[in-house]
N, C-alpha and C positions, 0 to 999 in steps of 0.2 A: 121290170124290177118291182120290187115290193116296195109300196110307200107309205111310211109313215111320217103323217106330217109335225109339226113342231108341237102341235096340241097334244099327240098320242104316241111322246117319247115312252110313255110308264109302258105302254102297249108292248112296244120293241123290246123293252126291256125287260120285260115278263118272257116273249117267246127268246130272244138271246141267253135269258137266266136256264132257261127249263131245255133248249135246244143242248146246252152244254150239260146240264144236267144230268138230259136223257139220254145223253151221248148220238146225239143227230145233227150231224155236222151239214144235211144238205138244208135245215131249215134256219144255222147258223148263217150258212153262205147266203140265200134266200133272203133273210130282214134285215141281213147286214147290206143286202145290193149288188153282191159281190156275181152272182147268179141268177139263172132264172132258171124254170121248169125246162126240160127238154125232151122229155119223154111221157107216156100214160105211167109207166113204173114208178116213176119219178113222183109223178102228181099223186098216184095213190098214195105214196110211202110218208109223201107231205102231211098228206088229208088225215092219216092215221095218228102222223107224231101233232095232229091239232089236238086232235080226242085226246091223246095220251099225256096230255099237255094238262090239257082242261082237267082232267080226272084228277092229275099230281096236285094241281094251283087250289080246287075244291077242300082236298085232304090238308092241304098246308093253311086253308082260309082256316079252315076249321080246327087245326090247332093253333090259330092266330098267329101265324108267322107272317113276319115283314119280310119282305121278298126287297133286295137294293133301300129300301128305304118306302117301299108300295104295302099299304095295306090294306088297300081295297082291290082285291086279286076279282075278284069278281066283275066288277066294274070294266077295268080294264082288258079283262079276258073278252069281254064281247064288244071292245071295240075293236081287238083283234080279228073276232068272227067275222066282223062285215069288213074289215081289209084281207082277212084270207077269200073270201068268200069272193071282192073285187077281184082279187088278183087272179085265184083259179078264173072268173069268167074274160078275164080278158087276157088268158094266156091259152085261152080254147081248152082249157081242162073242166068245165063246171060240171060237166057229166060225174068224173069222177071224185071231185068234191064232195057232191051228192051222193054217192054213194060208198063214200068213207066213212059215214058217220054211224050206216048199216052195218059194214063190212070192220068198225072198230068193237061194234057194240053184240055180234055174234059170238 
């Protein structure tokens, strides 16, 4: 399961805003707890909707939109990195973590 702890609710909150967002319901299920990875398909499709995440929350910093009540999308977006980041390695997907950021950015 994906954890975020009580300090990096704004975190949760940002991928839960932009999973609904971007219409990706397995990274909804995912930071909600509800799920975990079960496949490599799975993990890539994760890895991608992070990137595609991050691109969206940049575009929105930058026209200074408060996201829930968060205006520091930046900040909070890369405490997200280093819990996607945990959680691909310790669900044996960190291969292809690694290699979503390539295969977002092609």
């Amino acid at each position: 399961m994906m954890h975020f702890n009580e300090y990096n609710q704004p975190a949760k909150t940002l991928v839960l805003h932009y999973a609904k967002k971007l219409n990706f319901n397995l990274a909804n299920a995912i930071a909600s707890g509800d799920s975990n990875l079960s496949s490599k398909e799975e993990a890539k499709s994760l890895a991608y909707f992070f990137w595609e995440m991050t691109d969206q929350a940049v575009d929105d910093e930058n026209d200074n939109k408060v996201i829930e009540g968060i205006s520091d999308l930046q900040s909070w977006l890369k405490k997200a990195l280093y819990i996607f980041t945990g959680y691909f390695k310790k669900q044996g997907y960190e291969k292809e973590w690694s290699e979503g950021y390539d295969k977002y950015h092609d």
